[in-house]
N, C-alpha and C positions, 0 to 999 in steps of 0.2 A: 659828138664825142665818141660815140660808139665808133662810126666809121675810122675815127684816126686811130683808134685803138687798133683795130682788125689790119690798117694800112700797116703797124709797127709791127704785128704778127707775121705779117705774109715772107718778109726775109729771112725769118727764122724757118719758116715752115720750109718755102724755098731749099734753102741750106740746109737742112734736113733730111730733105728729099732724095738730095742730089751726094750726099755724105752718104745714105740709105745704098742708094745706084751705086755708088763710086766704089764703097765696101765689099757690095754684093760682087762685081764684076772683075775686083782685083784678089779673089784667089782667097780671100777670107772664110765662105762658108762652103760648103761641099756645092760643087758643080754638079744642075741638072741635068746638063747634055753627056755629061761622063756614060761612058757604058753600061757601069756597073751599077747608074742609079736606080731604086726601085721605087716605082710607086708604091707607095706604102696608105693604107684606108685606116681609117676612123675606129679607134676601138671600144667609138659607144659614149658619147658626152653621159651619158646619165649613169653609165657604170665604174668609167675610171675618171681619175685625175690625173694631169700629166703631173711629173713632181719635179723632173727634171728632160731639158730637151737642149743637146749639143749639136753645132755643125759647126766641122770643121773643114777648110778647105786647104787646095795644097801651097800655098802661101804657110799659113799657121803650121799644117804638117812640115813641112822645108822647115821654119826655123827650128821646131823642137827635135826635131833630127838633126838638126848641125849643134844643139846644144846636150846631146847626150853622148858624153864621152866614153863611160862605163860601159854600153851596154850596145858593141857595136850591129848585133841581129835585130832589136828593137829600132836602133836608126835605118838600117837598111830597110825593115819593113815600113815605116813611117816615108821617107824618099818614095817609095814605089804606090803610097795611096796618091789616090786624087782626092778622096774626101770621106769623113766621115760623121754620118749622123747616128747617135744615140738617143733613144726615148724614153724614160721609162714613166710607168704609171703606175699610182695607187688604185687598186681595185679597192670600188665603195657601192660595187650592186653586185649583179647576179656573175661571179667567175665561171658559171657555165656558158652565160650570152658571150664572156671576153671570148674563152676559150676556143666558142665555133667562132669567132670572126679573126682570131689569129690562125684557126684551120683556112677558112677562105681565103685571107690575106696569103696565106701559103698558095692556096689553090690556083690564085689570080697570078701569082708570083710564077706560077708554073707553065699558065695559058700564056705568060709574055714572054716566055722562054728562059728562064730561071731553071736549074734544075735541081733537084730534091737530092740532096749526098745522106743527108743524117734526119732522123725521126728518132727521139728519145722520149720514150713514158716511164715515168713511176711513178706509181699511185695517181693525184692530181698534177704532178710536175708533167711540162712537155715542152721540149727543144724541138723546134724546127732548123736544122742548116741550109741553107740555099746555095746554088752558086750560080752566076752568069758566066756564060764562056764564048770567048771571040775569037776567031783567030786559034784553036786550042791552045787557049789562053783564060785563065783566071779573070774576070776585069772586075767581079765583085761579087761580095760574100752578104750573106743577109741571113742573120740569125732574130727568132722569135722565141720567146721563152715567157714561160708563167709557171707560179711556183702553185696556180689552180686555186687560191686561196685571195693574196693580199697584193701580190706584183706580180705586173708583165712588163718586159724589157723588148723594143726593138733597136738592131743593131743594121746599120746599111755602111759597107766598107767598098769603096769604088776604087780602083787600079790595079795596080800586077800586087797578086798574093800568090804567093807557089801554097802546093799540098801540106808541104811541111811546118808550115809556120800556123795552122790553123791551133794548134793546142798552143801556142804561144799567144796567138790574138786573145785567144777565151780566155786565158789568164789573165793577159792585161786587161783586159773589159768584164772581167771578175765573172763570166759566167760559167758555172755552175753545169758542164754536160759532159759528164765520164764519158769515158770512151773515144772523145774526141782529140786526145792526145797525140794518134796514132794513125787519125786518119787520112787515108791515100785516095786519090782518084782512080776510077776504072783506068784500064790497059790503052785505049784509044786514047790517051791523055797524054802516055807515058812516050 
């Protein structure tokens, strides 16, 4: 009896599987081979929870930009992702431990050729901006933030983002780093 039970399973699992593949491969979550993807590390099982985690890929991105009519810098920017992932976490231990392992994630982001545009402190708050560049080209943005207390946010945006639209992205992804409104890349860029 057991066996025919697990025989009536296996179709399902099957189809599961292969829905799981089919999803992943058709443009659904943010693409790993993108240029702009970062490896992103662990910010500590025993000190956060994740509360929310987003990937989107440029399938999902394409359709919400052919459905925003209002707001034609927003679809333009949306067209030109290839993917993005949002993390964010409830800090429930030590916001000291988060804090150096979002400096190392920075650090590591840095050894892989990422480059550091923006460092923002006050007090316990701390923004890291990142960029990847190919081609002197933009292909993706990676912000890390913690408010040094109760949440840290990471952000990984892979495609063409120009200089200017960075204070437009932080708004739309609601983070929280003055300064960044205005921000330009070095001269070699331009």
């Amino acid at each position: 009896m057991i066996e025919l039970s697990r025989l009536k399973l296996a179709p399902r699992l099957i189809c599961a599987a292969f829905l799981g593949l089919a999803l992943s491969a058709c443009g659904f979550t943010a693409p790993r081979h993108a240029d702009g993807f970062a490896e992103l590390e662990s910010l500590g099982v025993l000190d956060v929870d994740r509360t929310f985690s987003l990937s989107l890929g440029p399938t999902v991105l394409r359709f919400a930009a052919a459905h925003i009519e209002d707001d034609p810098e927003t679809a333009r920017m949306l067209r030109g992702l290839e993917g993005v992932r949002i993390r964010i976490y409830e800090i429930d231990g030590d916001p000291a431990r988060v804090a150096a392992r979002m400096r190392r994630m920075g650090q590591h982001l840095k050894q892989d050729g990422w480059e550091s545009l923006a460092l923002i402190r006050d007090r316990d708050e701390e923004t890291q901006l990142l960029v990847r560049i190919k081609d002197q080209q933009i292909c993706g943005m990676t912000v890390l933030t913690s408010d040094g207390k109760s949440e840290a946010v990471v952000i990984n945006l892979m495609g063409e983002i120009r200089p200017e639209q960075f204070g437009d992205v932080m708004v739309a992804l609601e983070v929280d780093a003055p300064g960044l409104e205005n921000a330009q890349l070095a001269e070699t860029l331009n």
